[in-house]
C-alpha positions in Angstrom: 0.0 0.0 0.0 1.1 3.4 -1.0 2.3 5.5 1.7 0.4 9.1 1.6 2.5 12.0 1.6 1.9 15.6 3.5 3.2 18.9 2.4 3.5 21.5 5.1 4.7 25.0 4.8 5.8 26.3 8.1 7.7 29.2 9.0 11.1 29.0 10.0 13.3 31.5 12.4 16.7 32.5 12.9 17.5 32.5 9.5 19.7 34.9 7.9 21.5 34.0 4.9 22.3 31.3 2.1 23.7 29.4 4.0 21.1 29.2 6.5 19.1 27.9 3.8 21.3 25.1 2.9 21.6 23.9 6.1 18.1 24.1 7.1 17.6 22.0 3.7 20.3 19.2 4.4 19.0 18.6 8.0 15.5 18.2 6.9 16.3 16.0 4.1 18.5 13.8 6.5 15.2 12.8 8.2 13.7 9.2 7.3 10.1 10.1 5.5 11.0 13.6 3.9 10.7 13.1 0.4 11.7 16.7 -0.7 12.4 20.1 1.5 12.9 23.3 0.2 13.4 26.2 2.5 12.8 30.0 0.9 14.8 33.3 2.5 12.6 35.7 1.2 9.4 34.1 2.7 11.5 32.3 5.8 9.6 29.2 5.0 10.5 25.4 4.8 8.0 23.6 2.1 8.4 20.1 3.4 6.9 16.8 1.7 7.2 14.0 4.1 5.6 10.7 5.0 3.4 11.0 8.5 3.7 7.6 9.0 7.4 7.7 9.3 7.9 11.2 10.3 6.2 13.6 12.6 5.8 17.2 12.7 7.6 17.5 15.7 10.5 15.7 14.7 11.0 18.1 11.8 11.2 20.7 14.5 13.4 19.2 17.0 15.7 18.6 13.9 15.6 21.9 13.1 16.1 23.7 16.6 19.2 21.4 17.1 20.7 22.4 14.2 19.9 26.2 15.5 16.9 27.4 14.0 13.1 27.0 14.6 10.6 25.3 12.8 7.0 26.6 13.8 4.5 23.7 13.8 1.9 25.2 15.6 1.3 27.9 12.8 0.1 26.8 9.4 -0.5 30.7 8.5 1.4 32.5 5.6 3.9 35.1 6.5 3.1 38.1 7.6 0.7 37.2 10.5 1.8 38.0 13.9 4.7 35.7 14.8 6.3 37.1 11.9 5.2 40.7 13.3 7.0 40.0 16.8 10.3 38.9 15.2 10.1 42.2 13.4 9.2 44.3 16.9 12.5 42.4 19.1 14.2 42.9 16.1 13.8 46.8 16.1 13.8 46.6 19.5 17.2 44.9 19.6 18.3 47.6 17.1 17.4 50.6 18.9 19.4 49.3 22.4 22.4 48.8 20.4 22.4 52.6 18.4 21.5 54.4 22.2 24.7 53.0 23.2 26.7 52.4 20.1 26.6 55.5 19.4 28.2 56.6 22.6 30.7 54.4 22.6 31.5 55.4 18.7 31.9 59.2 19.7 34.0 58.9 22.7 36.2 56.2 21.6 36.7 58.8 18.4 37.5 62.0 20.6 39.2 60.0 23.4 42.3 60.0 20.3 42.2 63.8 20.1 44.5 66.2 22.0 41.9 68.4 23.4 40.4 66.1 24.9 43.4 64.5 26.9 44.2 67.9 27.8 40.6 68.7 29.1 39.0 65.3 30.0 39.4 64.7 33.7 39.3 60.8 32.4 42.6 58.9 32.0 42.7 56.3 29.4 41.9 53.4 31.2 38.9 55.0 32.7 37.8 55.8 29.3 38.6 51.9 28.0 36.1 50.8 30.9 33.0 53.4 30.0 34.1 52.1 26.3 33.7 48.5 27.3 30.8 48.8 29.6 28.8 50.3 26.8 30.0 47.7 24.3 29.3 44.7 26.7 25.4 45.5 26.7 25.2 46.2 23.0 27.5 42.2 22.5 25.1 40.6 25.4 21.9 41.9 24.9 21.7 42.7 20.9 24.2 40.6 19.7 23.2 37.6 21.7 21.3 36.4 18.7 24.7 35.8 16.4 26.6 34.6 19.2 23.8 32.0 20.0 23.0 30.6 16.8 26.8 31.0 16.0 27.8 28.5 18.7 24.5 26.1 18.0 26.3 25.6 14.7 29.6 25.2 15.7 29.0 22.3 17.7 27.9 20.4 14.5 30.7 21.9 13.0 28.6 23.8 10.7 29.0 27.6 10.0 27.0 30.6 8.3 26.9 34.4 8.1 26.4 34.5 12.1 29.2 32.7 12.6 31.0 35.5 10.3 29.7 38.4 12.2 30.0 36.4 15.7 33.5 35.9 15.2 34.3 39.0 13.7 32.8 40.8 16.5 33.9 38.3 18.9 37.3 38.8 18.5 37.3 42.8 18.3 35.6 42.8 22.0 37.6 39.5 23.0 40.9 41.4 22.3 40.2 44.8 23.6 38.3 43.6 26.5 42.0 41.5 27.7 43.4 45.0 26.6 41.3 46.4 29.6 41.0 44.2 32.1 44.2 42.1 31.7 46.8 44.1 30.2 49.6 42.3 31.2 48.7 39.4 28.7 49.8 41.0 26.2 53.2 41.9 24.3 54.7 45.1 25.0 54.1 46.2 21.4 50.2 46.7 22.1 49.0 50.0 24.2 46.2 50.9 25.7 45.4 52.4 22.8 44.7 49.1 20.9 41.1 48.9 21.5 38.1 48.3 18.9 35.0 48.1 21.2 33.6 50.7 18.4 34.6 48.6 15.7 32.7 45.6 17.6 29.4 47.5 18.1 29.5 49.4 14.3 29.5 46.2 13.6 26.3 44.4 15.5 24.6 48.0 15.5 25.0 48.3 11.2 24.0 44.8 10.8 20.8 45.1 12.9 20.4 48.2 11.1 20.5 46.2 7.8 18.3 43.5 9.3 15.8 45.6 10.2 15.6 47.3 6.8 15.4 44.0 5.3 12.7 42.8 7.4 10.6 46.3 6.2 11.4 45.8 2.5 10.3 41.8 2.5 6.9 43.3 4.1 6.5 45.1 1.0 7.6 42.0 -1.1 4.5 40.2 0.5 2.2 42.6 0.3 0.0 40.8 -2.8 0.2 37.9 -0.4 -1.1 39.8 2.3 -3.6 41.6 0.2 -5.3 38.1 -0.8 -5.6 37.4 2.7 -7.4 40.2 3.8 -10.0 40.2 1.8 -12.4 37.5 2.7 -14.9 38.6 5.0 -15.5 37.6 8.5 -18.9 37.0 8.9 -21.9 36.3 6.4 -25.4 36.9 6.3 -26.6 33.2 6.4 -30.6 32.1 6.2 -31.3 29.7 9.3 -34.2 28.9 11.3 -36.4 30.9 8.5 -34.3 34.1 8.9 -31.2 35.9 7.8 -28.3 36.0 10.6 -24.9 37.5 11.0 -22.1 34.5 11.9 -18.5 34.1 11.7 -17.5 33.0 8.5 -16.0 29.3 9.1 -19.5 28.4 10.3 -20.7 28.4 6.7 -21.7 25.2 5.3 -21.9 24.1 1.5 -25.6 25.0 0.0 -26.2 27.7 2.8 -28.3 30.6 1.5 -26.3 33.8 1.6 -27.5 37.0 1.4 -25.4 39.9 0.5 -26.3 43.5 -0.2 -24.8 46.3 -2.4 -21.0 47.5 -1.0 -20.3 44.3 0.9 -18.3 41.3 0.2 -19.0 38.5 -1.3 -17.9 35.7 1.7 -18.2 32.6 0.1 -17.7 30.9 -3.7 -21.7 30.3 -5.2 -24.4 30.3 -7.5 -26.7 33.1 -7.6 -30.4 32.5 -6.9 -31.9 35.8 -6.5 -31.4 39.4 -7.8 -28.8 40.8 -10.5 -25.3 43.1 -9.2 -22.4 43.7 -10.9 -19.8 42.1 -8.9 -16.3 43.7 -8.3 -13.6 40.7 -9.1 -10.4 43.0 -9.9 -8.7 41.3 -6.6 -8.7 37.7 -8.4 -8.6 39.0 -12.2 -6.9 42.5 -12.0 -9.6 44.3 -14.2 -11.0 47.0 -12.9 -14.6 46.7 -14.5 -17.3 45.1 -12.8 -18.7 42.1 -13.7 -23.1 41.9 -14.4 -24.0 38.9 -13.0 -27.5 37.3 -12.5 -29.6 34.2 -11.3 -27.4 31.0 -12.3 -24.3 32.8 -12.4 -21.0 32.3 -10.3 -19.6 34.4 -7.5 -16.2 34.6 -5.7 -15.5 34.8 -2.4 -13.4 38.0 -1.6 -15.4 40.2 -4.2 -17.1 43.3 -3.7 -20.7 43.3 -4.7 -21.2 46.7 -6.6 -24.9 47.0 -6.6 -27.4 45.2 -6.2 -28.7 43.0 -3.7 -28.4 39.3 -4.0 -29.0 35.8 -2.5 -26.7 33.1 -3.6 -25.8 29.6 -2.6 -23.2 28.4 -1.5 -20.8 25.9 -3.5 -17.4 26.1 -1.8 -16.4 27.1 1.4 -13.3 27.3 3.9 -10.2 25.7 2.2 -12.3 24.7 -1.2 -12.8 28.3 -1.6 -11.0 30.0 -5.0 -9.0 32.3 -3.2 -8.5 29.9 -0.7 -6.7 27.8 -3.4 -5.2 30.8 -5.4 -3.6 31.8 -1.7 -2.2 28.3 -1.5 -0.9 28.3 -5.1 1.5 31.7 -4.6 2.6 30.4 -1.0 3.7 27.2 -3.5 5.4 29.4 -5.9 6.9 31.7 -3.5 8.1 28.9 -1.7 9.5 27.2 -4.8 13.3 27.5 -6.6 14.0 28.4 -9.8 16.5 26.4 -11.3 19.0 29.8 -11.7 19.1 29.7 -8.2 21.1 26.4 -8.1 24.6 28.2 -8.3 23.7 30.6 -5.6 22.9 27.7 -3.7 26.0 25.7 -4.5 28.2 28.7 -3.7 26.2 29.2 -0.5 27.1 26.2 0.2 31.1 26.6 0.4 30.9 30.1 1.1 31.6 30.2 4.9 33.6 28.0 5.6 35.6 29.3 2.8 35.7 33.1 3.9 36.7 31.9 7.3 39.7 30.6 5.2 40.8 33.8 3.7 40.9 35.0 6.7 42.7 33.0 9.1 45.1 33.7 5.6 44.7 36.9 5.5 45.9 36.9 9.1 48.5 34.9 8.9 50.3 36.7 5.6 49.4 40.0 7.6 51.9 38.8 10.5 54.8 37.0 8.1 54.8 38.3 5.4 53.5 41.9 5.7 55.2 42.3 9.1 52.0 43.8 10.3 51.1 44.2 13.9 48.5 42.1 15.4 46.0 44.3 16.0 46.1 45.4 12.6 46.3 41.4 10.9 43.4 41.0 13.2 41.3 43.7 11.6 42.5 42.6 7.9 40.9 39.5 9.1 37.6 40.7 11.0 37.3 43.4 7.7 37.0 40.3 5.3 35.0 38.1 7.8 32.4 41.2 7.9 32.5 42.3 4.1 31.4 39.0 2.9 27.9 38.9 2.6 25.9 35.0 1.8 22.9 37.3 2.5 22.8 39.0 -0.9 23.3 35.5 -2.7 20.0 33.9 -0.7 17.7 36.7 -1.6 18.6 37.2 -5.0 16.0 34.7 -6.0 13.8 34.3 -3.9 12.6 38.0 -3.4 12.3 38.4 -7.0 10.4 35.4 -7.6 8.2 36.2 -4.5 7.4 39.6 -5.9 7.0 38.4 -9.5 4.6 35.6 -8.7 2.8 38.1 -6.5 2.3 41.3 -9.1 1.2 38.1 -11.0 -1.3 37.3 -9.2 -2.6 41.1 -8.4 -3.0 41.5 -12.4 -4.3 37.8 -12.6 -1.7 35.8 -13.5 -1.2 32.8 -11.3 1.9 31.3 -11.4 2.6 27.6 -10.2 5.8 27.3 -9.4 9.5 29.1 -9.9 10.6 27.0 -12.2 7.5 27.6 -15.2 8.1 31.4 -13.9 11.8 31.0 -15.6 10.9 28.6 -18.5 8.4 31.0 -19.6 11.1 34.4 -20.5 12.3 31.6 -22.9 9.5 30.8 -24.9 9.7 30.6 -28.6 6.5 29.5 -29.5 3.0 29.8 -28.5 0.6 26.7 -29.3 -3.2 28.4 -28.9 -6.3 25.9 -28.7 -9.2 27.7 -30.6 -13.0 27.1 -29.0 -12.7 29.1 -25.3 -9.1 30.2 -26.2 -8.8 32.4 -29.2 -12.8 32.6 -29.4 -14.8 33.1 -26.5 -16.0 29.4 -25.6 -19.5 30.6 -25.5 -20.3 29.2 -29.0 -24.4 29.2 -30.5 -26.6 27.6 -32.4 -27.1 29.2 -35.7 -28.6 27.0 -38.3 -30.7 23.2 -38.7 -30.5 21.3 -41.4 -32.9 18.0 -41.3 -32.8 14.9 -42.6 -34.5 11.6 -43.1 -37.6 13.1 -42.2 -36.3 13.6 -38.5 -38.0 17.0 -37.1 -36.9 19.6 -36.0 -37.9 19.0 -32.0 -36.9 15.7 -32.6 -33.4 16.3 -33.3 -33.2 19.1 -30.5 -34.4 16.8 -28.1 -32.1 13.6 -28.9 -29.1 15.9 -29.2 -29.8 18.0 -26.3 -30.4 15.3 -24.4 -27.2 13.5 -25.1 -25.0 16.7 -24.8 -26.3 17.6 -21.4 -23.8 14.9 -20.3 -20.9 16.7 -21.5 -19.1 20.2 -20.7 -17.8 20.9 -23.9 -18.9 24.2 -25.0 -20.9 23.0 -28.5 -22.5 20.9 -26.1 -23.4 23.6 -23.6 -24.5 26.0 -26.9 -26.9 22.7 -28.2 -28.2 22.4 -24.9 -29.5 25.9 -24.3 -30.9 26.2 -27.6 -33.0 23.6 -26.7 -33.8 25.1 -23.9 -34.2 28.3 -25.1 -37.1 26.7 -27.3 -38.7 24.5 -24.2 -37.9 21.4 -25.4 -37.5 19.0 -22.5 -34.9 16.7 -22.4 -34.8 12.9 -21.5 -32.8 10.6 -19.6 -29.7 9.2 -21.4 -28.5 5.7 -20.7 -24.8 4.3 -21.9 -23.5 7.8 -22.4 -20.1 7.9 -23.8 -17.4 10.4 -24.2 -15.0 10.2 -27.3 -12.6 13.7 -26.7 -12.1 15.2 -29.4 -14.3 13.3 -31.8 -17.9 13.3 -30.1 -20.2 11.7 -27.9 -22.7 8.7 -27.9 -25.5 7.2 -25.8 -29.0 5.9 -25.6 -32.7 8.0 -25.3 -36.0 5.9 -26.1 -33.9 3.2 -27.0 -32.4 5.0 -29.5 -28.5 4.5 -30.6 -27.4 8.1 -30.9 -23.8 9.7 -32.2 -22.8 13.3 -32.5 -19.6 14.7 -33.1 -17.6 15.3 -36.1 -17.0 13.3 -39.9 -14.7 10.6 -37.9 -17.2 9.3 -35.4 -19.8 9.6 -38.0 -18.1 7.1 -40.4 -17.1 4.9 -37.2 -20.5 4.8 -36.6 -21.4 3.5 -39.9 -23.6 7.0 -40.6 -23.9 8.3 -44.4 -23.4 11.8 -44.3 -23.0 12.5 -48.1 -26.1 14.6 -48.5 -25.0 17.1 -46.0 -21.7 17.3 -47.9 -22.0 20.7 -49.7 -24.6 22.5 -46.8 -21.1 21.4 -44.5 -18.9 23.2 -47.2 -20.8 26.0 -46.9 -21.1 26.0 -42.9 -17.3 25.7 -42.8 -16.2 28.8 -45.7 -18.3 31.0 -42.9 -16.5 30.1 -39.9 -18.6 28.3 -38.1 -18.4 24.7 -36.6 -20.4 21.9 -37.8 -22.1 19.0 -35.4 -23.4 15.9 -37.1 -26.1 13.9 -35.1 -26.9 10.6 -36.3 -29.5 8.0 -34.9 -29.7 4.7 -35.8 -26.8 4.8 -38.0 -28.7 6.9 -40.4 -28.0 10.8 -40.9 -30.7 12.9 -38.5 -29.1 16.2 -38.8 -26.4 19.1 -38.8 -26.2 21.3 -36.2 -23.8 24.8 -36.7 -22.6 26.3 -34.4 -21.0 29.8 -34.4 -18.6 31.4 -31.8 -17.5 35.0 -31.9 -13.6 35.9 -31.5 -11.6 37.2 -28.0 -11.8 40.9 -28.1 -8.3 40.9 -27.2 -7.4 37.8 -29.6 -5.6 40.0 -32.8 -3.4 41.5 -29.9 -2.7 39.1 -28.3 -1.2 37.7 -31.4 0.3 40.5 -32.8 2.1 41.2 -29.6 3.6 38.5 -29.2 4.6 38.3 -33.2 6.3 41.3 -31.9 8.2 39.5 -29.4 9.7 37.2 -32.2 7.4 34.3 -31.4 5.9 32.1 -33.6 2.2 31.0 -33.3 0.2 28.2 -33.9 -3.4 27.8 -33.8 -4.0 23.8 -33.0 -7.5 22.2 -33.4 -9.6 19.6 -33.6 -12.2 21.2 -35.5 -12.2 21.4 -39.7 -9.6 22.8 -41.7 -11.9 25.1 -43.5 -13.6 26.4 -40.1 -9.6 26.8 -38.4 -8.2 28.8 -41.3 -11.1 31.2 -41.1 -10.9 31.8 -37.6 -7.0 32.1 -37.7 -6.9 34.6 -40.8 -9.5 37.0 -38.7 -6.8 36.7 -35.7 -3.7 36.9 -37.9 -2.3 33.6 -37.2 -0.5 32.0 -40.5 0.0 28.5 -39.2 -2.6 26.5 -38.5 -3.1 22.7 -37.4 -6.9 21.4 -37.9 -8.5 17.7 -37.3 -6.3 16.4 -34.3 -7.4 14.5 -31.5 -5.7 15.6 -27.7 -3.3 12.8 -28.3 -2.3 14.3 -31.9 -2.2 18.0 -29.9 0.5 16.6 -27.7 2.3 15.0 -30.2 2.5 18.3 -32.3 3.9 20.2 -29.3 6.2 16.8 -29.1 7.3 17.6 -32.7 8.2 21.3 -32.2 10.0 20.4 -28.8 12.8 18.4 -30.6 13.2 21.1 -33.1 14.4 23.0 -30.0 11.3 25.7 -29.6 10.2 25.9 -26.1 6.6 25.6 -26.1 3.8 27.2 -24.5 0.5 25.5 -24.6 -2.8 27.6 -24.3 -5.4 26.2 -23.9 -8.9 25.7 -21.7 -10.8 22.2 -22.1 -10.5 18.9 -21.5 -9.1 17.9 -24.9 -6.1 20.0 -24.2 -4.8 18.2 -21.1 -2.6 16.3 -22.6 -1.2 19.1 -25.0 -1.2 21.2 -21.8 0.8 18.7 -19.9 3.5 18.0 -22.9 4.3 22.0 -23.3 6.9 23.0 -21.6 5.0 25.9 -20.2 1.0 25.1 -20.3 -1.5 28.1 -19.1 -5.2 27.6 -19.0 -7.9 30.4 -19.3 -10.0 31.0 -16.3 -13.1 29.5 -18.1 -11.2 26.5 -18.4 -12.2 22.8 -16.7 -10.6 21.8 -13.5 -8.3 19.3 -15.0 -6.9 22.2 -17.5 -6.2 24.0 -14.4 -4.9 21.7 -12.4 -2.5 20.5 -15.5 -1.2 24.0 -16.6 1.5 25.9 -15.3 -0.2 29.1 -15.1 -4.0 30.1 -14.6 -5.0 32.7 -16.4 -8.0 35.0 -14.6 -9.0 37.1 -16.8 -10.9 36.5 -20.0 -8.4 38.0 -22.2 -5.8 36.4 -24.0 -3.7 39.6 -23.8 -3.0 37.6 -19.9 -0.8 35.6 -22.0 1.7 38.7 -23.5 2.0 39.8 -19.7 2.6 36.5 -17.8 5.7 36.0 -20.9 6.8 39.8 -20.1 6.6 39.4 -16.4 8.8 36.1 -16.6 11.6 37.9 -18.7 10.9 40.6 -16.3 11.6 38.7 -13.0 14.7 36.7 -15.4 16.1 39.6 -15.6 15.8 41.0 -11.9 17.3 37.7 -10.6 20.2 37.9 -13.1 20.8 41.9 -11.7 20.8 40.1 -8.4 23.2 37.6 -8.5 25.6 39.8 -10.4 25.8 42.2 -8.1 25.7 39.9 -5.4 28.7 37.9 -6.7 30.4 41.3 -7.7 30.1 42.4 -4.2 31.9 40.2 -2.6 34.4 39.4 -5.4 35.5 42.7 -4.8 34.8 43.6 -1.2 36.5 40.7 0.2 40.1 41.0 -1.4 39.5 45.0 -0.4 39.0 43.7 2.9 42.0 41.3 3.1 45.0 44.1 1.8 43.7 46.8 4.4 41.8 48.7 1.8 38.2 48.9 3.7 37.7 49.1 8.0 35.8 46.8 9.6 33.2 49.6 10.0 32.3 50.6 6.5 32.5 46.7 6.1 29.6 46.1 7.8 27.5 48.9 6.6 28.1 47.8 3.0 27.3 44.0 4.3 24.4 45.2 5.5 23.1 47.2 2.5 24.0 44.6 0.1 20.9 42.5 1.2 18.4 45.9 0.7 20.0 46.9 -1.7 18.9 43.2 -3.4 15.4 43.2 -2.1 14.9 47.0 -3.6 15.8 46.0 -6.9 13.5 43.0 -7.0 10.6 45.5 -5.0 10.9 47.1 -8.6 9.2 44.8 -10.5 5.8 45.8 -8.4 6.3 48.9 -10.6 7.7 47.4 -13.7 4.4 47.6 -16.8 3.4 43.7 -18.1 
């Protein structure tokens, strides 16, 4: 028996660079039952897929605290909520102890070098060396605790990251001017009480706190789309029970409850109108900015604002089942996922400190034999390059860009899966569109009958509509409200039968019925020569044709018209402008394709496939090297969507379209497709700025560091502005146009 597998996203604290991340990462995966975990900077998550019968969440945790960090299993909520607040307020807190008396320390250690003030100053120098260390021990005790700690957590599985930098660093500044202080005659003759560097010690803590807290601010703003999702699903609803309409809290709504919900509020829950007609605000799950009409038999999304209009609607989805429940859980996903450009951060991450640490026990040593420095200044060579090199910068370069692109994405109603088809789409060559729903609007008609062998007109409505109700292709939903439309009742089908991309079949009054297209018709054994040149005719117009046979012998021919995507013939001559080529694949005619595709200005065109053939096309173009998007919205282009390698589905699409493609498209318009393709080259881009300035940075900074060329000081200032300055230019991208 198959052993089920969890995913849990939890936060994780105590984090602070790359390197964090890869150990976090290696100590989870050491644990029997994790399949996969995957631990994000930007979002200070761990996604981990694991077996519960093997592993428990509390043995994740206990892993993770002993290797110095916490995993928080009691919390399931995304970040930003208030743990994530009170790590933010101790943080600030911490910083703000360690500037009121940094800064003291800074000033006085400064003028206690000046004439004047040995002439004036009633203080000697050692009394002045023990104000300087008093002040310095509270800010290394009480706001540097946190390096020290995880620091020495580490150690002891002989593990190190950038705490262990700035903890040793800072360690030995204070270590060696606090024995300069208190035990003087430790030392050689050739150091003075002068040699002390408790300001270099809390420049230090105080800069990098500085830069923490700055960090923590600008990762706020990363989240903000997250956030922004979150907040707007209502707390209570106006439910009908016991015969009357009653406020409750919104988690004690139950699937089929009657909601009520009047003009200006929001909508809580996903349903079906009943009663009254509104136009429904839905620009927080589709970006545009124009209300929807809606009316009785319509859909509605929890989170929207109801415009106008008061309406009563039952429910269909509730709590976790909810759409913005599950577009929530899908950006968490992506944020929390790796693009595959962020494997040679990780691998340098990897190496990193343990290989700083290196250049500067080297630095050090070189510093004393071969540059015949003095200690004290080999030791600040050293500390300089310890401080200066910044894992930091590397983590975040990805993961804050692909948290901010993922979430403008989803503001403008794009929603992005995962990292990965964020990346593969900037390389797209070729775009692969699906035609009924896709380039036109999926909301096809019935136009004209045509009879024959005396079958009527009810007749054929009746059979067809009957058989078609089972399906939710959109011919079928356009055959069934014509019928409709005309009250003509429908009757029970038995031995229905679904053949994608060819047709249906099934029984009513006994009677063997087939509609579809040519193929199933000849399959079937039906003669449809006498329709031959009314079906010329059909097709030359643009418009689809549905043969419905009974009994093997011809009964009729349905056509069906659909009318073109507004945004269709921009979408397409957009992205011809971008140098891609496009493809419109079908399985309707030929005749019918070509005119649809010479209205949209698509040259290429690919008619009478089946879903197997679609994929097998995208197959073909894949091995001549294109990189593939598929778009598409039904059924029959599941498999097409799952051989592409980037698949997005319009928002009218089926659930197994969206649970195959990469991206979900909200919006109605195909133009979704230009801007999810421009954001991905977009966020390519960021990311690439990222890591080139984070691998610049310290390519430069640390041999600057190592020949004397940049104080300890200034080194952890730029250390600390390396990581903002990283998270600013992917905070960019919320401005960028797409």
């Amino acid at each position: 028996m198959e052993t089920k597998i969890q995913t849990l996203s939890l936060p994780v604290e105590g984090m602070t660079c790359a390197s964090c991340v890869a150990r976090v990462e290696k100590v989870l995966a050491r644990i029997d039952g994790v399949e996969k975990a995957t631990v994000n900077l930007a979002t200070e998550k761990a996604t981990i897929q694991f077996k519960p019968s093997v592993a428990t969440a509390e043995q994740l945790a206990k892993a993770v605290e002993e290797a110095g960090y916490k995993l928080v299993i009691d919390t399931v909520k995304p970040s930003g909520d208030a743990s994530s607040l009170d790590s933010y307020i101790k943080l600030k807190k911490e910083f703000i102890l360690s500037l009121i008396f940094a800064v003291p320390v800074i000033v006085l250690s400064m003028i206690s070098m000046t004439g004047w003030f040995v002439k004036i100053s009633p203080l000697g120098m050692q009394e002045v060396n023990t104000l300087l260390f008093l002040g310095a021990t509270v800010v290394m005790v009480v706001s540097g605790k946190r390096f020290f700690l995880i620091a020495w957590k580490l150690a002891k599985h002989f593990e190190a990251d950038m705490n262990t930098l700035v903890a040793v660093g800072t360690g030995v500044a204070y270590l060696f001017s606090t024995i300069v202080v208190l035990f003087p005659d430790w030392l050689p003759e050739t150091v003075d009480v002068m040699d002390v560097y408790f300001d270099t010690a809390v420049s230090i803590i105080t800069l990098i706190l500085l830069g923490k807290v700055l960090e923590a601010r600008a990762k706020k703003r990363a989240s903000d789309a997250m956030r922004n999702l979150i907040s707007v699903q209502p707390r209570t609803a106006r439910v009908f029970r016991n015969n009357e309409y009653s406020d409750m809290e919104i988690n004690h709504v139950v699937k089929n409850d009657m909601i009520l919900v009047r003009p200006g509020e929001k909508i809580p829950v996903d349903g079906i109108i009943e009663k009254g007609e509104s136009s429904i605000d839905e620009s927080m799950m589709t970006g545009e900015s124009i209300p929807v009409p809606k009316k009785k038999g319509d859909s509605v999304i929890g989170g929207t604002i109801n415009a106008m209009g008061s309406i009563e609607f039952r429910a269909t989805a509730v709590g976790s089942d909810t759409m913005l429940a599950q577009i929530v859980r899908l950006v968490e996903e992506a944020q929390g996922s790796k693009a595959p450009i962020q494997s040679l951060a990780d691998t340098i991450a990897s190496v990193f400190v343990p290989v700083v640490i290196g250049i500067s026990l080297l630095t050090f040593t070189l510093g004393m034999v071969v540059w015949n420095l003095e200690f004290s200044s080999a030791m600040i060579h050293a500390i300089a390059v310890l401080i200066i090199a910044c894992p930091c910068a590397l983590g975040l370069a990805t993961p804050t860009a692909i948290m901010v692109g993922t979430g403008r994405g989803a503001s403008s109603g794009i929603l992005i899966k995962n990292a990965e088809s964020l990346e593969r789409a900037g390389s797209i060559t070729t775009v692969v569109f699906d035609k009924t729903g896709t380039i036109t609007e999926g909301k096809p008609s019935v136009t004209d009958l045509f009879l024959f062998n005396d079958c009527s007109r009810e007749e054929l409505m009746m059979l067809a509509a009957s058989v078609e109700h089972k399906s939710e292709h959109p011919l079928s939903k356009a055959i069934v409200e014509y019928a409709e439309a005309n009250n003509i009742s429908l009757q029970p089908v038995d031995s229905f039968l679904a053949n994608p991309g060819y047709g249906i079949t099934g029984k009513v009054d006994g009677k063997n019925i087939v509609i579809g297209k040519e193929e199933i018709m000849r399959e079937s054994l039906v003669n449809i020569t006498a329709a031959e040149q009314t079906v010329a005719r059909l097709q030359q117009d643009g418009k689809t044709v549905v043969f419905v046979g009974v009994n093997r012998k011809l009964a009729g021919v349905i056509a069906v018209a659909d009318t073109l995507r507004e945004s269709s013939k921009e979408a397409v001559r957009t992205l011809q402008q971008m140098h891609i080529n496009i493809v419109l694949l079908t399985g309707d005619n030929k005749t019918t394709a070509e005119s649809i595709a010479k209205k949209v200005g698509i040259t290429t065109v690919v008619a009478n496939v089946s879903p197997k053939d679609k994929a097998e096309y995208i197959k073909q173009l894949q091995e001549k090297n294109e990189i593939v998007a598929m778009v598409g919205d039904g059924i029959n282009d599941a498999p097409a969507l799952a051989q592409a390698n980037v698949s997005l589905a319009m928002a009218s699409g089926t659930d197994v379209a969206l649970e195959t493609a990469d991206v979900a498209l909200m919006r109605h318009d195909l133009t979704a497709v230009v801007r999810a393709i421009t954001l991905s080259r977009r966020t390519i881009r960021t990311i690439k700025e990222n890591l080139f300035w984070a691998f610049i940075y310290n390519v430069v900074g640390i041999p600057l560091a190592a020949f004397g060329m940049l104080n300890p000081t200034f080194a952890a200032g730029a250390m600390a502005f390396s990581s903002v300055s990283v998270i600013s230019n992917s905070l960019r991208l919320k401005t960028k146009k797409i």
